[in-house]
C-alpha positions as CSV (number, residue, x, y, z in Angstrom):
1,X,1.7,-43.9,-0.7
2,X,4.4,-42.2,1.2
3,X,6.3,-43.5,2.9
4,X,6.0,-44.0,7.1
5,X,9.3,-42.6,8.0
6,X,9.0,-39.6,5.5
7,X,5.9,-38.7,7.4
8,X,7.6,-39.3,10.7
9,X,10.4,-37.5,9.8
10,X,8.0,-34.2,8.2
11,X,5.6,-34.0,11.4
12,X,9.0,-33.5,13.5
13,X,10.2,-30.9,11.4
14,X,6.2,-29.2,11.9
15,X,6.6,-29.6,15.7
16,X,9.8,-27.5,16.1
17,X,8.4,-24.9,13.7
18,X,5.0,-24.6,15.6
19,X,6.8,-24.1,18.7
20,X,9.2,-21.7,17.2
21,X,5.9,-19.9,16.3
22,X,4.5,-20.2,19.7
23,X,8.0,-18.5,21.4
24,X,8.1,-15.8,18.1
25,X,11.1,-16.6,17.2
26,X,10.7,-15.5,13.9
27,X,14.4,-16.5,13.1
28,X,13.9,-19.6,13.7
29,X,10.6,-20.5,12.8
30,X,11.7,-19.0,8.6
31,X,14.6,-21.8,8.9
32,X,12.5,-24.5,10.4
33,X,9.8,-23.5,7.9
34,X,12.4,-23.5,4.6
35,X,13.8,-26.7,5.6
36,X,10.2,-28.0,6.2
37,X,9.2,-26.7,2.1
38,X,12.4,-28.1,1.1
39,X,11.8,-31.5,2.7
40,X,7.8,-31.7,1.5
41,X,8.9,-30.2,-2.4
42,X,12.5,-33.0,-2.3
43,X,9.5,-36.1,-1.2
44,X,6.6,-35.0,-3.8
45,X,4.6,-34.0,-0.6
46,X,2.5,-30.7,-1.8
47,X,-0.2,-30.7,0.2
48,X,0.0,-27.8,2.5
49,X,2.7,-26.4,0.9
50,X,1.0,-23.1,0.5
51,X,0.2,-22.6,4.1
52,X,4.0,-22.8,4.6
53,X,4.7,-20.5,2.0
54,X,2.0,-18.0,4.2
55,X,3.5,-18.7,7.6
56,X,7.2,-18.1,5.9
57,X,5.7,-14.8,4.4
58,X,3.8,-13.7,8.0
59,X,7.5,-15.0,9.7
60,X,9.3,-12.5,7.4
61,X,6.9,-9.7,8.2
62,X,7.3,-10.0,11.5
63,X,11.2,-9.2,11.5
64,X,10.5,-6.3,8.6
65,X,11.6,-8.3,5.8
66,X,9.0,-6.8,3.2
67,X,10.5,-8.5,0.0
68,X,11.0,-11.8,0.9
69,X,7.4,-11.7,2.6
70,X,6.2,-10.7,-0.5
71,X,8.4,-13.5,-2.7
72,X,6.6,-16.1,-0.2
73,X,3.2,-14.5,-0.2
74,X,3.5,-14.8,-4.1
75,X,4.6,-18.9,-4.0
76,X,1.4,-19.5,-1.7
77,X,-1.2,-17.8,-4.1
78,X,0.6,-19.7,-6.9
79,X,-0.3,-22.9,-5.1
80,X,-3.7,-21.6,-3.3
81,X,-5.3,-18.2,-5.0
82,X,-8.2,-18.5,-2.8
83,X,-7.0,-18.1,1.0
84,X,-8.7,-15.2,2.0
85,X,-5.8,-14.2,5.0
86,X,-3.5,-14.5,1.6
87,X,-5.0,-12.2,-0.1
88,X,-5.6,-10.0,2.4
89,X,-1.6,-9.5,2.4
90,X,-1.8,-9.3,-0.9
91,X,-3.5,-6.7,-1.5
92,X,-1.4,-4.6,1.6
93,X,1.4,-5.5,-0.5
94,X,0.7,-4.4,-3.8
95,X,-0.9,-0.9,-2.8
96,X,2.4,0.3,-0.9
97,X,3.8,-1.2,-3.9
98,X,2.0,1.1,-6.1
99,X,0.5,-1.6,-8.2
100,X,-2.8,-0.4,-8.6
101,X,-4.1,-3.1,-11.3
102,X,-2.9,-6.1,-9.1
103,X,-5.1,-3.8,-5.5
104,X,-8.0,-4.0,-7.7
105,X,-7.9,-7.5,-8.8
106,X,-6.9,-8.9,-5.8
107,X,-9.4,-6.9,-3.5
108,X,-12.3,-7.7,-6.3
109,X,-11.2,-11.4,-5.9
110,X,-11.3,-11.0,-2.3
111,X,-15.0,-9.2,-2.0
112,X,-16.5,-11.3,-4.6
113,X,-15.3,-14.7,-3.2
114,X,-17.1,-16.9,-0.8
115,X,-17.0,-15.3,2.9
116,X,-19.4,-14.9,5.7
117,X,-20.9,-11.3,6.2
118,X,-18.8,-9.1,8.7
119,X,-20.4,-9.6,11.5
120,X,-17.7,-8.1,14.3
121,X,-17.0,-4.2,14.5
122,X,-13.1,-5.2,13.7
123,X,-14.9,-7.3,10.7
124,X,-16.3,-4.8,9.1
125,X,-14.0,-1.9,9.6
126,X,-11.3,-4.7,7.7
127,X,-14.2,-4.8,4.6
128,X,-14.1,-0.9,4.5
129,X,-10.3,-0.5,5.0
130,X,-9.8,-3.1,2.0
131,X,-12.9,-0.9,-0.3
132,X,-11.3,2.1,0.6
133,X,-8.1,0.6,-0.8
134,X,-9.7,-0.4,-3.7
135,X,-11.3,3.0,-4.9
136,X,-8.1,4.9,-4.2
137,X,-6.0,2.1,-6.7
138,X,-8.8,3.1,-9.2
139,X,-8.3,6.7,-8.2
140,X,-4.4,5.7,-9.3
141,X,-5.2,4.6,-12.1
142,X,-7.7,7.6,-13.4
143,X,-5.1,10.3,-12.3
144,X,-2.3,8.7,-14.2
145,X,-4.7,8.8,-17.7
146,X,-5.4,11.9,-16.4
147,X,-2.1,13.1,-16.4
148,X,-1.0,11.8,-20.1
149,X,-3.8,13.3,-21.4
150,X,-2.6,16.6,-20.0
151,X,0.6,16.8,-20.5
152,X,0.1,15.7,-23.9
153,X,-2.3,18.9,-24.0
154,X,0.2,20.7,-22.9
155,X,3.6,19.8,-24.7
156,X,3.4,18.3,-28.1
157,X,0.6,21.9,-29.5
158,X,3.8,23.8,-28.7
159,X,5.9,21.5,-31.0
160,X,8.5,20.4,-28.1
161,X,11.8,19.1,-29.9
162,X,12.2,16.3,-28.2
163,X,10.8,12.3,-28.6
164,X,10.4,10.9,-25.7
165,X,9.8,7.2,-25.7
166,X,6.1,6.0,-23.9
167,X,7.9,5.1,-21.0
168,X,9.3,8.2,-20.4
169,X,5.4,9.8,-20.7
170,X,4.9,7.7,-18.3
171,X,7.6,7.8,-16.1
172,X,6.4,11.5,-15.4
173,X,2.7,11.2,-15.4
174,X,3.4,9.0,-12.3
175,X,5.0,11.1,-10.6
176,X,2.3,13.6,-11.5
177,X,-0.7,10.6,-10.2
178,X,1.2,10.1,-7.2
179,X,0.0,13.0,-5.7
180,X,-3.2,11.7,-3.6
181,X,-6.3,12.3,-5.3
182,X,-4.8,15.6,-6.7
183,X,-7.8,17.5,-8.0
184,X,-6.8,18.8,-11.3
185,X,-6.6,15.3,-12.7
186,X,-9.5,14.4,-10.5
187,X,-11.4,16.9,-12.5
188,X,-10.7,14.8,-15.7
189,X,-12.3,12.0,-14.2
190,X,-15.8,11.4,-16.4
191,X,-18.8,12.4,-14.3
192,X,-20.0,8.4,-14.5
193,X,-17.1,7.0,-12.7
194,X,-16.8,10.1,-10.7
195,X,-20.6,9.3,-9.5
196,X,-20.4,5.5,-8.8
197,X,-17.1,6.0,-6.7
198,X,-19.2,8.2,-4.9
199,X,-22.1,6.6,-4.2
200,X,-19.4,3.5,-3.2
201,X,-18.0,5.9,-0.8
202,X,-21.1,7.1,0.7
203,X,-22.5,3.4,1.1
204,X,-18.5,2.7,3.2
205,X,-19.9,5.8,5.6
206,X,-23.2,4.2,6.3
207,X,-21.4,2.2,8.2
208,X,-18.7,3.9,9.6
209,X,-19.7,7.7,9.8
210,X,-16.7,8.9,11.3
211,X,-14.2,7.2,8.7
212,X,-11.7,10.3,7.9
213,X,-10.1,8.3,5.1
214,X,-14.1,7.6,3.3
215,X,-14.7,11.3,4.6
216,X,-11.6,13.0,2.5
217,X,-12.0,10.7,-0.5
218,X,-15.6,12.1,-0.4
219,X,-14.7,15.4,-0.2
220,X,-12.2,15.2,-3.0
221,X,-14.7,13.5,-5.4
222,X,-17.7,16.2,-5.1
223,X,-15.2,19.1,-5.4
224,X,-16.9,21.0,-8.6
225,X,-15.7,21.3,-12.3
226,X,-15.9,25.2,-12.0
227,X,-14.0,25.4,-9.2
228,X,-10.4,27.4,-9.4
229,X,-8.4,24.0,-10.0
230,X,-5.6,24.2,-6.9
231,X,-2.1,25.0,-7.7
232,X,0.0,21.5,-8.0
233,X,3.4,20.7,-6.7
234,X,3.5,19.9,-10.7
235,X,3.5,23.0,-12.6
236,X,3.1,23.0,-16.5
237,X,6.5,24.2,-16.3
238,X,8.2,21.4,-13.8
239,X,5.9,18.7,-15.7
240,X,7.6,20.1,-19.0
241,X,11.2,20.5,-17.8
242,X,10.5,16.7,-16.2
243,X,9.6,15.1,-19.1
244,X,12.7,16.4,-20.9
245,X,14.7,14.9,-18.4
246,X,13.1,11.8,-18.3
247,X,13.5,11.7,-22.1
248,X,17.2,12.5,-21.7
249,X,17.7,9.6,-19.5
250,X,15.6,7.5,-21.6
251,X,17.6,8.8,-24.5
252,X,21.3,7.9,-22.6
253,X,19.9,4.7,-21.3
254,X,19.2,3.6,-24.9
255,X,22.2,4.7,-26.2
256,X,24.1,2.9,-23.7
257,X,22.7,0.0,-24.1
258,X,23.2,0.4,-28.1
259,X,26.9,1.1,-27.3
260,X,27.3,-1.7,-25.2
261,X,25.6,-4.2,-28.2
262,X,22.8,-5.3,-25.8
263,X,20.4,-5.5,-28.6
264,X,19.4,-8.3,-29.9
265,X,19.8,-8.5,-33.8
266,X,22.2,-5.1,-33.8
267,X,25.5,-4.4,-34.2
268,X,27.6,-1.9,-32.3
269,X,26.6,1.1,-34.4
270,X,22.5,0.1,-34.1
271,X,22.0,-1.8,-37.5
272,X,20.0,-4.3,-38.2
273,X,22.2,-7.7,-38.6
274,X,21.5,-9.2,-42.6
């Protein structure tokens, strides 16, 4: 049982934060809040810890601070992964974060969870904003297969002398996928997932006709295979000379770090230790 005075003492603390809140001081309200977390976490008190950890991140959003919103949104899913407001940051977070994987899961977490149908107009045009979200993460994700799969097309038939490390593919092919829904790796999207995204799409402007975001994802998806694919700020040339550059770096990087003995089990000339 804990004890009176603890209680006494936490409920104060929750009082001066609440009216911070009230006044937005923001300031304010993110020390009253830490000191409130470190006062609960110090008397074995986690109950409600998560909603502190939510209001610290909503406190550092308010003044800008993007990281350290995100650090405390993280500490309240860890402690409650079903608050809906949560996740709804979440998700915010991670698509201007370009993590596509954690926008899908979190939004698929968030649509497939227990909620009450949008009922308001702001209700539902929050359902389609977080869908639209969703399909262009997947989008993401397709155009950056997309794009290994054609630069490898294009580079290693023409026996280019250099080895760059997976990461450096990478490195390039998202800079390539960055490009919203670029249409030449759109057009390596497989005609099934093109046609579901599609039909998602269309569903998203039964309800909101007039959605110019749903409207230019459409467009984009029903653009035909035989079309003349659009020139790309990404030549074959640029995506080749890229790569090579990214493989140089990769290449210093390594050898750096080789120099520098910073592998584990090496010595300083890169040999396995007996």
């Amino acid at each position: 049982m804990t004890n009176p005075t603890i209680q006494t003492q936490l409920k104060a603390l929750a009082e001066k934060r609440e009216q911070a809140q009230r006044d937005e001081d923001w300031y304010l309200s993110i020390s009253l809040l830490t000191e409130e977390i470190h006062f609960a976490e110090e008397h074995e008190m986690g109950e409600g810890l998560d909603e502190c950890y939510f209001m610290l991140g909503q406190a550092h959003e308010a003044l800008g601070q993007g990281e350290e919103a995100y650090i405390a949104y993280a500490k309240s899913f860890s402690r409650n992964p079903q608050h809906s407001p949560l996740l709804e940051r979440l998700a915010e977070f991670s698509y201007a974060r370009g993590e596509w994987e954690n926008t899908v899961r979190i939004i698929d977490s968030l649509l497939d969870g227990p909620s009450e149908p949008p009922t308001t107009i702001s209700d539902i045009d929050s359902r389609i904003t977080l869908r639209l979200k969703r399909i262009m993460a997947i989008l993401h994700l397709a155009q950056i297969a997309a794009a290994l799969g054609r630069m490898k097309e294009m580079i290693l038939p023409q026996g280019s002398p250099f080895y760059a490390s997976q990461n450096a593919w990478l490195e390039v092919a998202e800079l390539w996928a960055s490009i919203p829904l670029e249409l030449t790796l759109l057009r390596k999207l497989d005609r099934e997932s093109r046609r579901s995204l599609i039909d998602e799409v269309r569903e998203l402007l039964v309800l909101r006709p007039e959605n110019q975001d749903a409207l230019h994802i459409l467009s984009a998806l029903e653009q035909e295979d035989e079309e003349e694919e659009p020139a790309s700020d990404l030549n074959d040339e640029t995506i080749r000379m890229e790569l090579e550059r990214t493989a140089e770096i990769t290449t210093e990087i390594t050898e750096e770090m080789r120099n520098a003995n910073l592998f584990e089990g090496t010595d300083s000339e890169g040999k396995a230790d007996s």
